[in-house]
N, C-alpha and C positions, 0 to 999 in steps of 0.2 A: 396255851398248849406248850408243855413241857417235851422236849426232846426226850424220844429213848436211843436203845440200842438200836429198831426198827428203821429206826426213821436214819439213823446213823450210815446202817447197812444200805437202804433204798436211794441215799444220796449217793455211795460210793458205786452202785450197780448204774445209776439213773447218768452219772457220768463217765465211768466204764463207757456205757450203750452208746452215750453221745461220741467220746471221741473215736470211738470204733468207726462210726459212721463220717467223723468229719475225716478220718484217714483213708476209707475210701474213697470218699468221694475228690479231695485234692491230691491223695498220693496212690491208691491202685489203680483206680480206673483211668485217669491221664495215663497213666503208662502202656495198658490197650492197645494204642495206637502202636507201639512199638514192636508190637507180636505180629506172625503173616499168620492168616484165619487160622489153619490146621495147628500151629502151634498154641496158638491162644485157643481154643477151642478146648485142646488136651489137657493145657493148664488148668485152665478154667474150671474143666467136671471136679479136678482133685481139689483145688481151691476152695470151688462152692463145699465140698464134703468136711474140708478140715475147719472151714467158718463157722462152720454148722456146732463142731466142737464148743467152739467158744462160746459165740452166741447163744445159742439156742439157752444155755445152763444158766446165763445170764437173763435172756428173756425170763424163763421158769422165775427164777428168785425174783425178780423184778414185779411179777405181778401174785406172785406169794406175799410179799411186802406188802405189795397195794393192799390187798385183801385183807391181811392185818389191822392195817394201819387203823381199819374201819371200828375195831374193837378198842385196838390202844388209843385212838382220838376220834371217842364217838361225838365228842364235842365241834370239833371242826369237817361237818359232814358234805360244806358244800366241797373245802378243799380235796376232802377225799372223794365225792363226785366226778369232780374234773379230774385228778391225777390217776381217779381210774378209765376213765372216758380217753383220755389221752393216751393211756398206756393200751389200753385194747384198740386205740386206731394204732399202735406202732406194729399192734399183731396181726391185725388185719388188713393192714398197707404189704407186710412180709407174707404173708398167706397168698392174698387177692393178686397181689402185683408182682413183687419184686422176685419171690420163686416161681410164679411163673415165667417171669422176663427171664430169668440165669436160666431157665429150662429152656427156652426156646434159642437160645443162642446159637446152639449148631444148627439149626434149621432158617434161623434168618436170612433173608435175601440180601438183606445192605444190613451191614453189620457196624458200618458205623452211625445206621443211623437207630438202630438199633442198642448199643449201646449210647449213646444218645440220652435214649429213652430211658435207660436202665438210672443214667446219672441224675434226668430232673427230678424222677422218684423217691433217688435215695437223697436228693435235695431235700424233698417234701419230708424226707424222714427227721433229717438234720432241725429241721422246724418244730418238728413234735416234739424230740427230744428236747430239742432247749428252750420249748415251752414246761415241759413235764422238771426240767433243771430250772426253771424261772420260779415256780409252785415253790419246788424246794427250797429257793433258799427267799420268797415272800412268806412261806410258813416260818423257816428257821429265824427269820428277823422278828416277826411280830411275838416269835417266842418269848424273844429277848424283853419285850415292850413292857 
């Protein structure tokens, strides 16, 4: 399997995604605690909207790529299997869970346990991602091979 420009693009989106998610999770959301509810709450709605900026544009290419990849390396079908498998549980864990969870925030009873909740999620994100960054670069070595 010969590296393209795809595969180039999908590595640099595939790590984007992940440290996006290792900086929430050890540098925004520790900080939470430093907000009193009303304040964190206000921040919060404008924060989740300008995230959304980021992310979201990055999700799209990310599994534009995946989908590609399928044609540019019909040869490596189980790798594209799993790195799509994987990338549609990162959209489906953000669908299913984690916008729900920032949705409910103003309405939570214990918010810290609540956020909480929000951070083992985005744990479980951090896993996918650097399972889906593991692929990449066990595909990008046996290239080499």
């Amino acid at each position: 399997m010969v590296w393209t420009l795809i595969d180039h693009i999908k590595l640099a989106l595939d790590g984007s995604l992940f440290v996006i998610v290792i900086i929430f999770q050890y540098g925004v959301y520790p900080g939470f605690k430093y907000f009193e509810r009303e304040a964190l709450i206000e921040w919060h709605s404008q924060y989740s909207v300008n995230m959304a900026y980021i992310g979201v544009p990055l999700m799209i290419a990310q599994i534009i790529c995946s989908i590609l990849l399928f044609s540019v390396h019909a040869d490596a079908l189980i790798y594209n299997l799993v790195n799509m498998i994987l990338v549609l549980t990162t959209w489906a864990m953000l669908l299913t869970i984690v916008i729900p969870l920032h949705s409910e925030m103003e309405t939570a009873q214990n918010l810290e346990a609540h956020i909480r909740k929000i951070k083992f999620y985005n744990f479980l994100r951090i896993i996918v991602y650097a399972m889906i960054l593991l692929g990449n670069f066990i595909a990008g070595y046996t290239a080499w091979l």
